[in-house]
C-alpha positions in Angstrom: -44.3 12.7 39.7 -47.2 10.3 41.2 -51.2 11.9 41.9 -52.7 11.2 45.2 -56.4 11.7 46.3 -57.0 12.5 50.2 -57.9 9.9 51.9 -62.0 9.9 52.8 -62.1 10.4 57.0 -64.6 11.8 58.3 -64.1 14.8 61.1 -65.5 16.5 63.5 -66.3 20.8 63.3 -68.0 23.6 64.5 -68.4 26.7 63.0 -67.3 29.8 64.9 -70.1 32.2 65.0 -68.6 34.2 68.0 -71.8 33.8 70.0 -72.1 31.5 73.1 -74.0 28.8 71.1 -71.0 27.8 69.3 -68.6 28.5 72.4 -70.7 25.4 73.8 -70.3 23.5 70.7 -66.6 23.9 71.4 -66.4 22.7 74.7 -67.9 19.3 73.7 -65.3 19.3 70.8 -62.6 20.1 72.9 -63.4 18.2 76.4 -62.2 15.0 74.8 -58.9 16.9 73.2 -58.1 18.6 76.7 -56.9 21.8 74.3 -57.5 24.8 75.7 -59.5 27.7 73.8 -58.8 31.8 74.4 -61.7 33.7 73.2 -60.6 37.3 72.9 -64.2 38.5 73.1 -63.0 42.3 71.9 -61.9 41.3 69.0 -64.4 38.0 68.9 -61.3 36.1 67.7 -60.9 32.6 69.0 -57.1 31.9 69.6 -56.2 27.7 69.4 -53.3 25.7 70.3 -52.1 23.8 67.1 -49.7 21.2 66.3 -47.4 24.5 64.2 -48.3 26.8 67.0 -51.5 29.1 68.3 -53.9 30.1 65.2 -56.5 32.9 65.1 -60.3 31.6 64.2 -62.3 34.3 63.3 -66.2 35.0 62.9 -67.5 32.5 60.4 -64.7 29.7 60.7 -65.1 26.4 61.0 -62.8 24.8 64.1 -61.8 21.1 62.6 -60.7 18.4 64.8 -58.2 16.6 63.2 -57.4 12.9 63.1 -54.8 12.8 66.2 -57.5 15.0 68.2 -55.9 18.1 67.0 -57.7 21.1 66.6 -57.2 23.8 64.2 -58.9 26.2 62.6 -60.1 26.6 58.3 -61.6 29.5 56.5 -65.2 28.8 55.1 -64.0 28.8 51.3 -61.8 26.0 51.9 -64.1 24.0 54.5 -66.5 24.0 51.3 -64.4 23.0 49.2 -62.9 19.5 51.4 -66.0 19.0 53.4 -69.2 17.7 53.0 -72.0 16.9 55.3 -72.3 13.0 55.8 
């Protein structure tokens, strides 16, 4: 068995707050992407297209866009825990 590290790249995010400040965050990471968001404001879930299928984003996590472009969505603990500020 071999160890690898991640490789350092540095992303793009926005955290989902379910408020209309991050919807417009969104829209600048997504023009580029041509993805198309679903905001079930009911539920304030955020619904994206993913590479293994739609995902649910929910109040209070972070929308990543990956290195293809990709968007997809990651739960605060684990943003924490990969990410840092740079």
């Amino acid at each position: 068995m071999a160890k690898f590290r991640k490789k350092p790249v540095v992303i793009d995010a926005v955290r989902w707050m379910s408020d209309m400040a991050s919807w417009e965050e969104l829209k600048i990471l997504v023009s580029e992407s041509g993805t198309i968001l679903l905001w079930n404001v009911p539920s304030q879930t955020l619904i994206i297209p993913t590479l293994e299928g739609e995902m649910a984003a929910n109040n209070g996590d972070w929308i990543i866009k990956g290195i293809k472009g990709e968007l997809y969505p990651c739960k605060p603990d684990i943003f924490d825990k990969t990410y840092e500020p740079v």
